[in-house]
N, C-alpha and C positions, 0 to 999 in steps of 0.2 A: 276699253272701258269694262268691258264685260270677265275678261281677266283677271282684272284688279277687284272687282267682286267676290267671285267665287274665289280668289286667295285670299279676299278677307274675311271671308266666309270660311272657309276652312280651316283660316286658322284660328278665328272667333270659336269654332266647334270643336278644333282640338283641344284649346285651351280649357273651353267650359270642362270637357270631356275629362281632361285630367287634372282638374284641379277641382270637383268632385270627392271626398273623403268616402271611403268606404267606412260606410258605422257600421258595417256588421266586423270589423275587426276589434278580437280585442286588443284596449290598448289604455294605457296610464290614464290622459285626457279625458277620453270617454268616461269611465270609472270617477276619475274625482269632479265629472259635471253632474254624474247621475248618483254619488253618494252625497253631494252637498243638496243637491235640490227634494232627495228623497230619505235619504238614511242620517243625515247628520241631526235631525230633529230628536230622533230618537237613540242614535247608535253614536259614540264618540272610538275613535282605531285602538286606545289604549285605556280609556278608562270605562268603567259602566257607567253606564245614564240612564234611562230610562228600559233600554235595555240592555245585552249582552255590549261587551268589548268584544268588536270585529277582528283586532287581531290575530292572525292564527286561527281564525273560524276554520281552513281550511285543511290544519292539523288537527282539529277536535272533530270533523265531523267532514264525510267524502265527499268530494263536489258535484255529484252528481245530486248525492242529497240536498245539500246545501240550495241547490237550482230550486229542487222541489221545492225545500224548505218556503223560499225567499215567493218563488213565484206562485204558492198558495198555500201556507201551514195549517188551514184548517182542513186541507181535506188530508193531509199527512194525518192530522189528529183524529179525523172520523174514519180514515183508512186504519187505524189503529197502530198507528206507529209509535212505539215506545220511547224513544228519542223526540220526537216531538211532542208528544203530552207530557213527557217530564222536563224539558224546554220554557213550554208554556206553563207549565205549575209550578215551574221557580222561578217566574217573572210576573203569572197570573194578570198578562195583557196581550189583548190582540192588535199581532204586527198584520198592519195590514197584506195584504195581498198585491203582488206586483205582476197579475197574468200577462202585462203587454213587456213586459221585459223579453227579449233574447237570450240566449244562454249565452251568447256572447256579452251583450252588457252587464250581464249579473257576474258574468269571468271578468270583466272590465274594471267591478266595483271591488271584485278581490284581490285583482292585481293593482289597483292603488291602494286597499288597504295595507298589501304588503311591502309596498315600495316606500312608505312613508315611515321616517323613522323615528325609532322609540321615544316618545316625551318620557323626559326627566320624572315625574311624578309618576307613572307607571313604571318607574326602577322601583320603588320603595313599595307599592302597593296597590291593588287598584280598586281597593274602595274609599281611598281618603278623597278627599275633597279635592277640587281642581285649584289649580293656583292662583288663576282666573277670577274664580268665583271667592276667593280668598281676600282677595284684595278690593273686591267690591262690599265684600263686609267688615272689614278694616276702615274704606271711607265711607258707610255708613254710621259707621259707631265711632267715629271720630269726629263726623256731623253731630249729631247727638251730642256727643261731649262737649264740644264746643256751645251749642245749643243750651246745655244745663247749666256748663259756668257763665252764663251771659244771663239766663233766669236769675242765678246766684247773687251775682253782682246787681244784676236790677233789686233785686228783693234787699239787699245790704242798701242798696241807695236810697231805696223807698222808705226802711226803717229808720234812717241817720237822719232823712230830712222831715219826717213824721215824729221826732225827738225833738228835734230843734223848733217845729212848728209848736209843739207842745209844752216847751219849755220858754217858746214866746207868749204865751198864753198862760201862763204860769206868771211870769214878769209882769204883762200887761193887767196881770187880775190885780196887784197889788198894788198898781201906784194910782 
């Protein structure tokens, strides 16, 4: 009995043991759980949003920096780094600060930016409008529209039968 224990013991422990994820690996997964829940607010991989387009951050600027950048760009800016106040003065918004990141999750967050591939509307440009948001102002103002011809036609109805009211009172007055 005692046997049958400790081998299921053992194997209870090997199993936990290696079925454990090392997160300090970088890798795609990690990257696109920790750019949705922190950078997709502000960052879109191919268009600008609120801030830069993440794409290629990695070719515009070293990754060493980029770590800095990402895990405190204010002291880049009060260390006086020239790349980072001109950063910030052509967005003139503070990204916040990510000090509990790893250089490994912040390498995480680049390596899904890069493995994700090119949306169609950042072929053409990337400050037009998303396509996304294209079509949600399309059924708004197609609401509306629908909305004014329906004003329209109440207001034709209300005339025709405020005519005819008036035109029975017109009749009624003379006989």
């Amino acid at each position: 009995m005692l046997t049958i224990f400790r081998i299921a013991s053992f194997a209870f422990i090997f199993l936990f043991v290696f079925s454990i994820e090392d997160s300090s690996a970088v890798n795609v997964e990690t990257g696109q759980a920790l750019f949705f829940q922190y950078c997709s607010p502000c960052h879109n991989v191919d268009t600008k949003l609120i801030g830069p387009s993440l794409r290629d951050a990695d070719k515009r600027r070293p990754e060493d920096w980029l770590i800095k950048w990402i895990r405190n760009n204010q002291a880049l800016r009060v260390a006086g780094d020239k790349d980072a106040i001109a950063l910030f003065n052509g967005y003139n918004m503070e990204m916040p600060p990510f000090t509990y990141f790893s250089d490994d999750q912040i390498k995480s967050i680049m390596v899904y930016v890069d493995s994700r591939p090119l949306e169609r509307a950042s072929l053409a440009s990337t400050d037009k409008i998303p396509a996304s948001r294209l079509y949600l102002f399309y059924a708004v103002a197609g609401f509306f529209l629908i909305i004014i011809i329906l004003l329209l036609r109440t207001n034709i109805l209300l005339v025709h039968h405020l005519q005819e009211v008036m035109h029975e009172n017109k009749i009624n007055q003379y006989e």
